[in-house]
N, C-alpha and C positions, 0 to 999 in steps of 0.2 A: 701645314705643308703648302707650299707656292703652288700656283698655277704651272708652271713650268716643269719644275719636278715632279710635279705629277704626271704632266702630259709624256712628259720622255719616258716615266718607270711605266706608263702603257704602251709607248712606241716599243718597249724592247719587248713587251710580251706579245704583241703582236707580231714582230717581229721572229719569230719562231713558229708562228700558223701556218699554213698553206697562203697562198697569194688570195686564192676566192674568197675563202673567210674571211682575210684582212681586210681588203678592200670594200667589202659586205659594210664589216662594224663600220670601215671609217667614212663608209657614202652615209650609215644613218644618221648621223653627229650627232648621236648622244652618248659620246662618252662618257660624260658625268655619270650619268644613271646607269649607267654598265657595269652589274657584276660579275657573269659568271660567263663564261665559254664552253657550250659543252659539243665534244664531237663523240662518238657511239659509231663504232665500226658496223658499216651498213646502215645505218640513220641520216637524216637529214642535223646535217651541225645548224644549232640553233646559241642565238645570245637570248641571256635572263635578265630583262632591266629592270628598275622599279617595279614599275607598276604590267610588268609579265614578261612573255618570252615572242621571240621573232624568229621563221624558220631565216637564215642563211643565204643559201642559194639550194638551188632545184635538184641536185646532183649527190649521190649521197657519199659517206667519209669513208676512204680506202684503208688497208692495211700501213699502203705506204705513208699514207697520211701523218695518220699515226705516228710511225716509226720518225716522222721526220721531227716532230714536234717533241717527242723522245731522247732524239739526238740534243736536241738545242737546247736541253734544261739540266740541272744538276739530276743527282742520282738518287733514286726513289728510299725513302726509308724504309723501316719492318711496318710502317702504319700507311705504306703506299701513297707517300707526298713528298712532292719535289717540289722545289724553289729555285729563282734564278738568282743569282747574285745580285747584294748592293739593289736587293726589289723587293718589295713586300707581297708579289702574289703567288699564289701556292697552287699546283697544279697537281692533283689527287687520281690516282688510274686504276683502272677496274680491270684484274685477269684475270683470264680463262684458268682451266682447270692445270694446262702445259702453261702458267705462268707468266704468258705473253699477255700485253696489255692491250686489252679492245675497247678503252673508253677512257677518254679523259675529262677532267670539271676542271677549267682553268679560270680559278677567282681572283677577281681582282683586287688587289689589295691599294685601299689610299690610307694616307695619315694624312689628314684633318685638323689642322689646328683649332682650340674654340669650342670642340666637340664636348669639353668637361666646365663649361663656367656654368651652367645650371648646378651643377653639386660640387663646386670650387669649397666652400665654405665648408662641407662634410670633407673631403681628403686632405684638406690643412690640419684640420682637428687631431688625426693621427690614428683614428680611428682603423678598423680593422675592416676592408671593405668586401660584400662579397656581389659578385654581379653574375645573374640570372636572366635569359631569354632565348628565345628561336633562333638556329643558325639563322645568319644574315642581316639580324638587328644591329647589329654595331657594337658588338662586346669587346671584341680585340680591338677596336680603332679606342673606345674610350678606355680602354687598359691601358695601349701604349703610350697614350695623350696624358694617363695618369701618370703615366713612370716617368713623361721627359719633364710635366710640372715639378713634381715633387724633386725628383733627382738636382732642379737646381738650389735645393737649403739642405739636401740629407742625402746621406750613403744609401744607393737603388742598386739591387740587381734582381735581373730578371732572368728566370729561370725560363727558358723558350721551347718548348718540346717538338715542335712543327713549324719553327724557323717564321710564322707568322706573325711575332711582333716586332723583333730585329731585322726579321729580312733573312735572304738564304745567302752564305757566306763566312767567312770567319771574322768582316769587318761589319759591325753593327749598322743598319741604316739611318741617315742622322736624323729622321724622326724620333730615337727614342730620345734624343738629348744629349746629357752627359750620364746617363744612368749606363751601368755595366751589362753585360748577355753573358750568361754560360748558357749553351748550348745542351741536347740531353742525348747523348750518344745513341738510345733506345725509349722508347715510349715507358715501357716495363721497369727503366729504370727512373723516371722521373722522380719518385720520395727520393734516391739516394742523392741525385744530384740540390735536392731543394735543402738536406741536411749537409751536405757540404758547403752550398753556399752560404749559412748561418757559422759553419766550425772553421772557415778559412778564409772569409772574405771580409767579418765584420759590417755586416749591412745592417740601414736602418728601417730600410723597407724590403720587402721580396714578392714583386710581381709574379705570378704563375697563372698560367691560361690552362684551363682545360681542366679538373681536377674531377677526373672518372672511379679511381680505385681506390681501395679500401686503403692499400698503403698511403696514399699519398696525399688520402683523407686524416690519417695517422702524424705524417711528417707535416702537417699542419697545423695542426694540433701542438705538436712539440716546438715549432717554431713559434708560435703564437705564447705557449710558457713561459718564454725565452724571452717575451718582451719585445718581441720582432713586429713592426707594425707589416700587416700581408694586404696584400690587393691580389684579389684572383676571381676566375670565371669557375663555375660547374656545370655540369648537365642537370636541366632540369628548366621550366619556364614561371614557376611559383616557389614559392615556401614553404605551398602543402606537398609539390612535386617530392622536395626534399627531404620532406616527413616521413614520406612513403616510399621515401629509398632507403633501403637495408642499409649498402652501402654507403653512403653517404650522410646521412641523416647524422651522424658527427658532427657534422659541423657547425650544425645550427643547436648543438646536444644533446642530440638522441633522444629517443623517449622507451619507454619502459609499462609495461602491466604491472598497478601495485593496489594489492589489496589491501582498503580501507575499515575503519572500525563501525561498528553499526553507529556510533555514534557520532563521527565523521563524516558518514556516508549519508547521512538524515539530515546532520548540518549545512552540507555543501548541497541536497539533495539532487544527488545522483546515487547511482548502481555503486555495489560495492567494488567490483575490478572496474577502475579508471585506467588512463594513461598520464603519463608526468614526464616533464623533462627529466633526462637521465645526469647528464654533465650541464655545466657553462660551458655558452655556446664558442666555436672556435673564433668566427666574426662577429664582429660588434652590432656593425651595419649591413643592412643588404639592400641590393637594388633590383626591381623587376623593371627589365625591360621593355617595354608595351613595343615601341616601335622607336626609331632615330629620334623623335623630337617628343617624346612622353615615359616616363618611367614614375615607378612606386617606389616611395623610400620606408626601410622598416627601419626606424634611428635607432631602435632598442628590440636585437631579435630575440632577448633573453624574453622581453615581455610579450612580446607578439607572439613568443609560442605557446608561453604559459596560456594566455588567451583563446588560440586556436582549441588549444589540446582541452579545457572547460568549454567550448561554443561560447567564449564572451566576443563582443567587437574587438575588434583589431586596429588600433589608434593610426592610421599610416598616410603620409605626404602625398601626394599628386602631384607632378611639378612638368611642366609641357613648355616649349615655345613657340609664341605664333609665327605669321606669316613675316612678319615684323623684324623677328626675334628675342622679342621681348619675354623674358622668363615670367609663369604665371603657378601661383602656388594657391593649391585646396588643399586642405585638413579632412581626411573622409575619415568613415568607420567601415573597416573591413569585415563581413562577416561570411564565414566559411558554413557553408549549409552542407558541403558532405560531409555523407555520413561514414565516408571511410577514414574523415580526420578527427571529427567528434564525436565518434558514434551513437549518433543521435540523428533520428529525420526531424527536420529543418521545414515549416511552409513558408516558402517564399512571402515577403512584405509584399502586400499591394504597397507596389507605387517606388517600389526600390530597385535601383539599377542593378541585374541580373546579369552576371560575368559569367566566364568558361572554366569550367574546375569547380562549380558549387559555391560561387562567390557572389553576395551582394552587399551594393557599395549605397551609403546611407553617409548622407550632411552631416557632421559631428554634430551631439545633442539629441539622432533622433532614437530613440528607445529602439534595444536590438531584441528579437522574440524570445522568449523565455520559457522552459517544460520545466516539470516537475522531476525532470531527471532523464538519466541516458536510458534510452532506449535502442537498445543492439536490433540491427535489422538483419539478421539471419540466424535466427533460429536459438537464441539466448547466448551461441556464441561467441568468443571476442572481437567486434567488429574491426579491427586494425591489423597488421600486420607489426610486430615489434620488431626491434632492430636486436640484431642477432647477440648472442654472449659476445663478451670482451675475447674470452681463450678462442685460440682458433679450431684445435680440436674438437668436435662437438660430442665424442663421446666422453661419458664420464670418468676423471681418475679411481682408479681402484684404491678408496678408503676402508681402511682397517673395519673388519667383521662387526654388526653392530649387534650387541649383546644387551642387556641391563643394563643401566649407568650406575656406575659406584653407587654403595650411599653411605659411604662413608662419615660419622657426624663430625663436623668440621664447623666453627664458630663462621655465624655469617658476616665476613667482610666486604662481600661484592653489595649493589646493589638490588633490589628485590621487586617483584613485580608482584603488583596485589591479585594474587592466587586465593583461593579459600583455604582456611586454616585447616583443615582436614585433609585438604588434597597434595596428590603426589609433589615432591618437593627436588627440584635438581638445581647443579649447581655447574654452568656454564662459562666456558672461558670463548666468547667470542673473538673471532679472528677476521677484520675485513666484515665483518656482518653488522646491519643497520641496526642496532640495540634497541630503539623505537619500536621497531615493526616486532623485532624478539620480545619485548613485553606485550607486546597486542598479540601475538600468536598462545603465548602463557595464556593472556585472562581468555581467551575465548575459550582453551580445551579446561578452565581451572587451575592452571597447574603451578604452583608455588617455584616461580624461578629466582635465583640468584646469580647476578655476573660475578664473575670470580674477576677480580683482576691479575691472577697470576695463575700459571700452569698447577701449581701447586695447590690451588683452592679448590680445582674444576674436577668434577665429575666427569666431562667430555669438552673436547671443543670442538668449536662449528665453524667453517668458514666459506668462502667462496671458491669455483673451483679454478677460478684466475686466479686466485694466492696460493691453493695448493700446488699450482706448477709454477710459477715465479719465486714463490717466497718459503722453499723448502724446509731452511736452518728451524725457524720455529717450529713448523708442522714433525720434523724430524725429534728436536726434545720432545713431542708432546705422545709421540709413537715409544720412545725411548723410558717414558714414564708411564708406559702402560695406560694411556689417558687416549681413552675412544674416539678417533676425529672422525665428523662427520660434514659431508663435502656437499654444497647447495646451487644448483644452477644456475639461482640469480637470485635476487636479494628483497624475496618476494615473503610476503606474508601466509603465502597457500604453501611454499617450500619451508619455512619455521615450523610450521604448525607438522607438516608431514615429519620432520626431526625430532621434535616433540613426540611424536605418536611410539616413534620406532625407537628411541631413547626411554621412553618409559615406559614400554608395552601396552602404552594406551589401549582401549577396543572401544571406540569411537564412530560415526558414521563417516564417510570419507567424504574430505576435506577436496577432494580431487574438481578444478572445472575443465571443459572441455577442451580448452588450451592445452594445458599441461599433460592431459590423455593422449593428446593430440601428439604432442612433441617426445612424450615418451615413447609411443608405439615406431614415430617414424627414425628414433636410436635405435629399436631393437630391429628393426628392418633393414635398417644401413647395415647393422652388424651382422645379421643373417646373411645379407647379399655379398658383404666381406668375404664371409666362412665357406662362400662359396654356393651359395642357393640361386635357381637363375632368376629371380623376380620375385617381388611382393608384393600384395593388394594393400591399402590401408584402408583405414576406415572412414565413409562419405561425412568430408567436416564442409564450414565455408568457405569460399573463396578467398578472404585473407589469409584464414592458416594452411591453404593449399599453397600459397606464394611462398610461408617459413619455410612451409617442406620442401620444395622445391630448393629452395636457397641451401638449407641440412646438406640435402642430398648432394647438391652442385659441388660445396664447401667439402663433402667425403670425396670426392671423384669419382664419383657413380651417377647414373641419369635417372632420370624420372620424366614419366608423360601422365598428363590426366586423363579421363576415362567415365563415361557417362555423362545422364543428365544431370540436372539439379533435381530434388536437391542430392541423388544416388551420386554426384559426382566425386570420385576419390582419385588418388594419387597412386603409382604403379611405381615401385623403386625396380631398374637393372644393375645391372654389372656393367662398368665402362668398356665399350667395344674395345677391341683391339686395332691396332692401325698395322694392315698388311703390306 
């Protein structure tokens, strides 16, 4: 963007200040480095530049003030931000409980041209791009700067939820290029409009800024199946941030508890319950943003998580510009010492640069520290927090009464898990279930399994409880043929083995870890608090499976507060207040 157009799209927004304020900014002359405006009813208005903040003047901000600066902007959305037309700065207001507004953050918005030739060569590629860092780093300026590059060789539209890349208006600011804006009528609604602009607009790309919720985590995803190349920001200032977001953690592929085989587990030497990427990641690429002039490129975040999620180094870019401007590019090795992403404690390398978030940073080639395996730091528990089931319902579907399994003797067509020839013998028609981890649940209790490939082979089937409410038609013949289905909450090797038990009347030692104790007591507590009970205690776990329960409880619409020390700390399910 010119000198000029920039300076005007700041004359209009100061132009709607009080006269003291304005005159304030424009005696300090540094409007370059000027981002923020903030006035606070009863406060001293102060500006946020670079490198800190300046009070104003001596007098502090009226009602009227306020109100006047109110007047002179467009009209606040459900997310409490207004923009001015044909401007890129967005003016965000704080109300009291009577819904009047006693505070406003007026930021400045510039487009920059220039801002994306450091990673020009990554968003030609067509890659899938995702950008991570602190409000204030420069994420929407190098978003928007992405959509008017690309928009001049391919179909761009940009999905704007806070009017902050287009500008506030119905006429785009010419910053973004020749790239399109829809608009998102509500924040709530932002997946619906980012799957419209894929079913009616034919884009080749789809910029989206902000990407908080689980849905829109979703429409992402599906847009990305689509072949849709996407460019978007999220919450979060790392990779690991993203890991450890329930919500979120999609998009980079989730990851998952799966219990390994003793012989697996010796191999890779680590503990038997690890963590594993769940999906392909939804972006390709991602970018952390350190500050305006330095960011980390992960070129392949399929690898960088596999890596995380074992404690291996982390292969990733460095790329800064000096004072110069001259682009400067290292090859580091990333390595993640917490132990809430590897669950493993980590000692720090002498001599290895030590980041924020459990991160050190090593010259490619130098040796990254190695144990004999994961070691959980709270109490033999699961040190991570996993990303929630697919179904949104978190209690279980009501599958058909589990009895004996047929035994029907029936010629074995499916294939067969090496069980001992003496031991019990069932014949399994899997549905959505990882066949893999179902043979390794067999050999551990003994049990002579065969996959049937037809309803007609099986003794019972088994599926997930995402199939069971999605994908009825099958589960319905298999009820219809007298054929036992039996429903799994995730596609876990500890949930096989329990199917197994209860499918063949095993009497076995339990197979049960403190996760899954964990997650089942806090079902039967949701359901209790449903039925009407006023509160439950649960039982003191660690810290990451207090966040699951937490997340359960939220996802039922019921609350929960924790309670005690460590390690007595547990979780308290209510009943969601009533609004008087």
């Amino acid at each position: 963007m010119d000198t000029k157009q920039s300076h005007e799209d700041l004359r209009t927004l100061l132009s709607v200040l009080p006269y003291s304020i304005r005159h304030s900014v424009e005696q300090a002359e540094r409007e370059d480095e000027l981002l923020e405006i903030v006035m606070d009813l009863g406060r001293l208005p102060t500006a946020r530049y670079v490198d800190g903040e300046r009070v104003l003047r001596d007098n502090e901000v009226t009602a009227e003030e306020i109100e006047q600066v109110v007047a002179g902007i467009g009209d606040f959305d459900d997310d409490n931000r207004a923009g001015i037309a044909r401007t890129l700065h967005r003016i965000s207001g704080i109300r009291n409980r009577r819904e009047q507004v006693v505070g406003l953050t007026c930021r400045v918005g510039r487009a920059v041209y220039g801002t994306i030739g450091i990673i020009e060569d990554i968003i030609t590629q067509g890659h899938s791009i995702l950008i991570l860092g602190r409000p204030g780093v420069g994420k929407t300026t190098m978003l928007r700067e992405m959509a008017r590059i690309l928009a001049e060789t391919k179909r761009v539209i940009i999905v704007d939820t806070s009017n902050e890349i287009g500008g506030d208006g119905d006429i785009p600011h010419p910053a973004v290029g020749r790239a399109r804006r829809m608009q998102v009528p509500r924040p709530s609604h932002q997946h619906e409009t980012m799957i419209e602009a894929v079913e009616n607009h034919n884009p080749e790309v789809i910029v989206i800024d902000e990407i908080g919720r689980e849905r829109e985590a979703e429409a992402a995803r599906t847009i990305n199946e689509r072949g849709v190349q996407l460019i978007g920001t999220a919450h979060g200032n790392t990779l690991e941030n993203l890991l450890l977001n329930p919500t979120l953690s999609d998009l980079v592929g989730g990851i998952e508890s799966v219990t390994l085989s003793d012989e697996e587990a010796r191999r890779r030497g680590t503990q038997k319950t690890v963590l594993e990427r769940r999906a392909p990641p939804t972006f390709d690429v991602l970018l952390e943003l350190q500050d305006r002039r330095r960011l980390l490129i992960h070129n392949d975040v399929t690898t960088s998580v596999d890596a995380m999620l074992r404690g291996e180094p982390v292969h990733v870019e460095l790329r800064y510009t000096d004072d110069a401007g001259a682009v400067h590019t290292e090859r580091q090795a990333l390595v993640v010492t917490s132990a809430a992403v590897t669950g493993r404690r980590t000692t720090p390398t002498p001599g290895a640069r030590q980041g924020r978030g459990g991160r050190e940073m090593r010259a490619v080639g130098e040796a990254a520290p190695r144990e004999g395996g994961l070691r959980p730091d709270n109490g033999g528990r699961l040190p991570i927090l996993p990303p929630l089931p697919a179904a949104r319902d978190l209690a279980p579907p009501a599958a058909r009464p589990a009895g004996e399994a047929r035994a029907a003797a029936r010629p074995d067509n499916g294939q067969e898990s090496g069980g001992s020839e003496g031991g019990r013998r069932i014949r399994v028609y899997a549905y959505g279930v990882a066949r893999n981890r179902l043979y390794q649940a067999a050999k551990h209790l003994g049990v002579k399994l065969v996959v049937a490939e037809t309803l007609d082979e099986a003794d019972v089937m088994v599926t997930l409880k995402s199939y069971y409410r999605k994908r009825r038609r099958l589960i319905n013949d298999a009820e219809q043929r007298n054929v036992s289905v039996y429903v799994l909450r995730a596609n876990t090797v500890s949930q096989m083995e329990r199917f197994l038990v209860e499918a063949l009347g095993l009497e076995v030692a339990s197979t049960a870890d403190p996760f899954e104790m964990a997650i089942a007591e806090t079902e039967r507590a949701i359901a209790s608090v449903q039925s009407g009970q006023p509160s439950m205690d649960l039982r003191p776990v660690g810290a990451a499976i207090r966040r699951y329960q937490h997340e359960m409880v939220r996802q039922a619409n019921l609350v929960s507060h924790s309670y005690g020390r460590e390690p007595y700390r547990h979780v308290r399910v209510f009943a969601t207040p009533r609004n008087e």
